[in-house]
Kinemage of the C-alpha trace (Angstrom):
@kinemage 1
@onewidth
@group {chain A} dominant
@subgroup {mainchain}
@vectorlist {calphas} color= white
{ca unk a 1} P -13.614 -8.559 -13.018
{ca unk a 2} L -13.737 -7.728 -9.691
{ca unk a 3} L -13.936 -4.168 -8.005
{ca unk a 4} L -11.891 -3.417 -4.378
{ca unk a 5} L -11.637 -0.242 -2.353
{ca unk a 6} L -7.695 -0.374 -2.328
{ca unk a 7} L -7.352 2.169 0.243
{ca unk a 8} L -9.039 -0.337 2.406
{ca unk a 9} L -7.435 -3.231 1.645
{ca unk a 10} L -4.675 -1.096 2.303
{ca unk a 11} L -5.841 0.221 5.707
{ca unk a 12} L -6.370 -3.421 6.411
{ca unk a 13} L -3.267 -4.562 6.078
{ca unk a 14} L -1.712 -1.503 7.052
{ca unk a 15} L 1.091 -3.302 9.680
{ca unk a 16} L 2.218 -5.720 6.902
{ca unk a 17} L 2.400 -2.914 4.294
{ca unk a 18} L 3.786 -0.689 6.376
{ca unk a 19} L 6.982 -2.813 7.278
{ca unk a 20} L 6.923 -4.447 3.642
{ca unk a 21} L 7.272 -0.540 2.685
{ca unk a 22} L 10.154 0.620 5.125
{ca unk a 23} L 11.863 -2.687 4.412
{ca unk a 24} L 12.175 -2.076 0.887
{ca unk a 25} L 13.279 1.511 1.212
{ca unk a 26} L 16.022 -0.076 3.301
{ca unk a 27} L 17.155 -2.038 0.714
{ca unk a 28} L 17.295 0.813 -2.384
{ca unk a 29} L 18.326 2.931 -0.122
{ca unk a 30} L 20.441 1.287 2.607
{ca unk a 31} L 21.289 3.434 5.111
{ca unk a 32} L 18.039 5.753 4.548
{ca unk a 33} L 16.618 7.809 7.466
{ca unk a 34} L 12.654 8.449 8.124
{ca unk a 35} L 9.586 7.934 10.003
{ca unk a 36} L 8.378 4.711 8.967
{ca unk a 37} L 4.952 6.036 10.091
{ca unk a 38} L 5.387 8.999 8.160
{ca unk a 39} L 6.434 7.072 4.811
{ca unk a 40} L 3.219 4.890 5.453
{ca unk a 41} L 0.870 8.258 5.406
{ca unk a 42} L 2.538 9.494 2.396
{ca unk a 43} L 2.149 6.405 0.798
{ca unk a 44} L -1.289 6.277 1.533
{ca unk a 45} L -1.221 10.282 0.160
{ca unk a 46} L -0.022 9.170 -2.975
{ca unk a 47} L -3.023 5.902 -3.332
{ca unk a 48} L -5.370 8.735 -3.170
{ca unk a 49} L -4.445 10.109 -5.568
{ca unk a 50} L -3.212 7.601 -8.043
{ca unk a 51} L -5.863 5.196 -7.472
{ca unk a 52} L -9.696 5.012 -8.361
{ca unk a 53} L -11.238 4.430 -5.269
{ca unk a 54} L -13.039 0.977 -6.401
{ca unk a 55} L -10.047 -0.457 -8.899
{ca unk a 56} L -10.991 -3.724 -10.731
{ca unk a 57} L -9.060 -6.634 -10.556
{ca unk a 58} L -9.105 -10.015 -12.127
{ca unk a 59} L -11.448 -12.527 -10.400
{ca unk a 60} L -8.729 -15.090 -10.727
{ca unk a 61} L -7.252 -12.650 -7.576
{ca unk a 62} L -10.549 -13.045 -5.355
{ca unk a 63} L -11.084 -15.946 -2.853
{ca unk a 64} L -14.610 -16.461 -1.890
């Protein structure tokens, strides 16, 4: 098993997850109004505190 910081994978791909994010709340929720900047930061929030910071993962995920 492998071990990842997922608030920096996160932070890495933070435009991709960030539209990926507001794109889906579009679609449960057409219609819905917000900061997409804003949902981003509370999604982050809500890694913090839901998340180990080093989370394992199965190898089979990891490309060396």
């Amino acid at each position: 098993m492998a071990k990842i910081k997922i608030e920096e994978i996160v932070g890495d791909l933070n435009f991709q997850f960030r539209k990926a994010l507001s794109q889906t709340v579009q679609e449960i929720v057409p219609g819905a109004q917000f900061d997409e900047l804003d949902l981003y930061r509370a999604f982050k929030k809500a890694l913090r505190h839901k998340c180990e910071v080093w989370e394992k993962v199965n190898d089979a995920y990891i490309e060396q």
